[in-house]
C-alpha positions in Angstrom: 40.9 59.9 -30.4 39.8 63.5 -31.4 41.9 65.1 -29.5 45.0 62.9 -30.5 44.2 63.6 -34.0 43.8 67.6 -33.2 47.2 67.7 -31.8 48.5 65.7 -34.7 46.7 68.2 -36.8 47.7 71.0 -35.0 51.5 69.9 -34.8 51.5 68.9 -38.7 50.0 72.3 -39.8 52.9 74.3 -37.1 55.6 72.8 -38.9 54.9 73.0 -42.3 56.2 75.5 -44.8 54.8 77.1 -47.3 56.6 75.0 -50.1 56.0 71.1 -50.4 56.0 68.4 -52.9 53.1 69.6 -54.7 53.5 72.6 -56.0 50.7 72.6 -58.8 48.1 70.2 -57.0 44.5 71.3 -58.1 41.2 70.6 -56.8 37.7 70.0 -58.5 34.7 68.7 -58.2 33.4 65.4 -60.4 30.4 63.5 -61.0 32.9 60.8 -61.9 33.7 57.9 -59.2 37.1 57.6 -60.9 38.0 61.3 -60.4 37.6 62.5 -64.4 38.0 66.3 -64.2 35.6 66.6 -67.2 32.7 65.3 -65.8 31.4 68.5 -63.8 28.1 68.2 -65.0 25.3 66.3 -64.7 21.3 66.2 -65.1 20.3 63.6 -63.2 16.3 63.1 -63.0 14.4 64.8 -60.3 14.0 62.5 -56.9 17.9 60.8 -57.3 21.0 61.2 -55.4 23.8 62.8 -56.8 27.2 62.4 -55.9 30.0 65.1 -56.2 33.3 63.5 -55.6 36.0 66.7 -54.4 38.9 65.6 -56.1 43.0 66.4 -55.8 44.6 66.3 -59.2 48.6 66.5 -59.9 49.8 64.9 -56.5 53.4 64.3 -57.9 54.7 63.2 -54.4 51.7 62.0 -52.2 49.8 63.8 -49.7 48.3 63.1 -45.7 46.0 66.2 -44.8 43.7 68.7 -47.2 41.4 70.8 -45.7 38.7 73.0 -47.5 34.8 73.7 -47.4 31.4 72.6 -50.1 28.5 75.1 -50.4 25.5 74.5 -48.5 23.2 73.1 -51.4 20.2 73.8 -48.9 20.6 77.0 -48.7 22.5 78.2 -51.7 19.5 76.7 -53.5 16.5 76.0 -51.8 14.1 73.6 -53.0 16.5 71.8 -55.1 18.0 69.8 -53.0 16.6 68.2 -50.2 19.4 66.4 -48.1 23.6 66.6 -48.1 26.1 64.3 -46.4 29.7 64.3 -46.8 31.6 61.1 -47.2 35.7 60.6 -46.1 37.1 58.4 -48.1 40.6 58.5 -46.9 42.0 55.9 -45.4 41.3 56.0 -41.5 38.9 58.4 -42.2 39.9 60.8 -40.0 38.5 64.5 -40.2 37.7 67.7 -37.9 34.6 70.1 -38.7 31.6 70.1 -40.9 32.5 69.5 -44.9 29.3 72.3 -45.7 29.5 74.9 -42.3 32.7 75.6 -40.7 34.8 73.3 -43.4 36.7 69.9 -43.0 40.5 68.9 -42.4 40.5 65.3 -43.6 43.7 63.4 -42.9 44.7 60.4 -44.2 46.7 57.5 -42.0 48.1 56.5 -45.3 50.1 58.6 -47.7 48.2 58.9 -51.0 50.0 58.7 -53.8 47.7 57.5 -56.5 46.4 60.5 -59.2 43.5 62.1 -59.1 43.4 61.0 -54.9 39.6 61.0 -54.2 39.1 62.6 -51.1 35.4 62.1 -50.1 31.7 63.3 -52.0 29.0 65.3 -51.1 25.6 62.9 -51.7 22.6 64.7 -52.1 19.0 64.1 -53.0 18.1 65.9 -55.4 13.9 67.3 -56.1 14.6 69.1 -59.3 16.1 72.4 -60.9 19.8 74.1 -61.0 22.5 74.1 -58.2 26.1 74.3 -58.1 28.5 72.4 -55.8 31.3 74.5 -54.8 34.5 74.5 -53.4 35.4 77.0 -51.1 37.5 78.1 -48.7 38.2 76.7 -45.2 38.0 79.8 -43.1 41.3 79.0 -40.9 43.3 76.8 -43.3 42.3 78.1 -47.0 43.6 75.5 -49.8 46.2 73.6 -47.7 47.5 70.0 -48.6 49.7 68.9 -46.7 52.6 66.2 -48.7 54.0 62.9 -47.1 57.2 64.2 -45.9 57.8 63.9 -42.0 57.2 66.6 -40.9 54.7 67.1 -43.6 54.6 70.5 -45.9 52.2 72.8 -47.2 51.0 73.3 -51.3 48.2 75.5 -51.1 45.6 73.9 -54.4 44.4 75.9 -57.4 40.7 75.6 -57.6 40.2 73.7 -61.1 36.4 73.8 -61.2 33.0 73.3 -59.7 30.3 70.7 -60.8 26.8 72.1 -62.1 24.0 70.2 -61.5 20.8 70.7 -64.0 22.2 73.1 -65.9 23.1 75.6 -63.3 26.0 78.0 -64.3 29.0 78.1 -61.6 31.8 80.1 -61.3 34.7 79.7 -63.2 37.6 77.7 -62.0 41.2 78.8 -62.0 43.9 78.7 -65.3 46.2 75.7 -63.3 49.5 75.2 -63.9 49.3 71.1 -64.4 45.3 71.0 -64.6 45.4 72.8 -68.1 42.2 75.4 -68.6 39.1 75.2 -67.1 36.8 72.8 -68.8 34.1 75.6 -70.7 31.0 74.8 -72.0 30.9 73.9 -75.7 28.5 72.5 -78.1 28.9 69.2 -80.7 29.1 71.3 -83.8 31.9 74.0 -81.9 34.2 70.7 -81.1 33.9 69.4 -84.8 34.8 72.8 -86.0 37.9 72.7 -84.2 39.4 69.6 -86.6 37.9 70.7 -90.1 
């Protein structure tokens, strides 16, 4: 079954182009089960599990195939978190590699339509202190999603944001064309200055 969805894989990525029906797809991370690109924090108390949800925004036409790559909590920041799993929750829940050391290719056997799509989370148990969950790179396919056409196309995603956990400060995301900005830090009294 592996190697049938390699080849699959492997024949998907051969034909595609470098223009598909997503042009402006994003991706994020969210605390959010639902996909909301403005939860990307969270202080949870110490000895709970977290959940980061990597997320797809603006999928105008549906997509199969993403591939990409999380941080390695436990070793980007030792002694705060104490266990990480990733979770597919495409459809058929089909996927190559390791979501936190050589990346993941997740494929779905259902073109997914629906906005944000919700591709899987990292779940991690979490002692205490600052971390960042990131999205990075996959070392041989960097950013590509793949769209429903037959044979399927590649968008390569703008990286919206990361999610801080405790406080932690991450890197900034990416100014994305149907994402808007970067969701910033701001305070209570800096929002309710905006509408005097």
């Amino acid at each position: 079954m592996k190697q049938l969805l390699a080849i699959c894989l492997v024949l998907t990525f051969a034909v595609a182009a470098t223009a598909g029906l997503n042009p402006d797809v994003y991706a994020y991370i969210s605390f959010d089960p639902a996909g909301d690109e403005t939860v990307n924090t969270v202080a949870p108390p110490a000895f709970s599990t977290v959940d980061a949800y990597f997320c797809l925004g603006c999928i105008e036409e549906g997509m199969t195939t993403v591939s990409f790559m999380l941080n390695n909590a436990l070793a980007d920041c030792p002694g705060v978190m104490a266990t990480q799993s990733f979770v597919n929750l495409m459809p058929g829940n089909l996927a190559i590699g390791d979501a936190f050391t050589t990346g993941v290719t997740i494929a779905s056997t259902e073109c997914m339509t629906m906005d944000p799509v919700i591709v899987g989370y990292g779940t991690y148990f979490y002692l205490g202190g600052m971390c960042c969950i990131e999205i990075l790179d996959h070392p041989d396919y960097p950013r590509w999603v793949v769209d429903c056409q037959d044979p399927g196309q590649v968008d390569y995603y703008c990286l919206f944001g990361h999610g801080s956990v405790g406080g932690a400060v991450c890197p900034d995301g990416e100014a994305c064309e149907c994402g808007g900005v970067a969701v910033e830090d701001a305070t209570w009294g800096g929002i309710k200055a905006l509408y005097r």
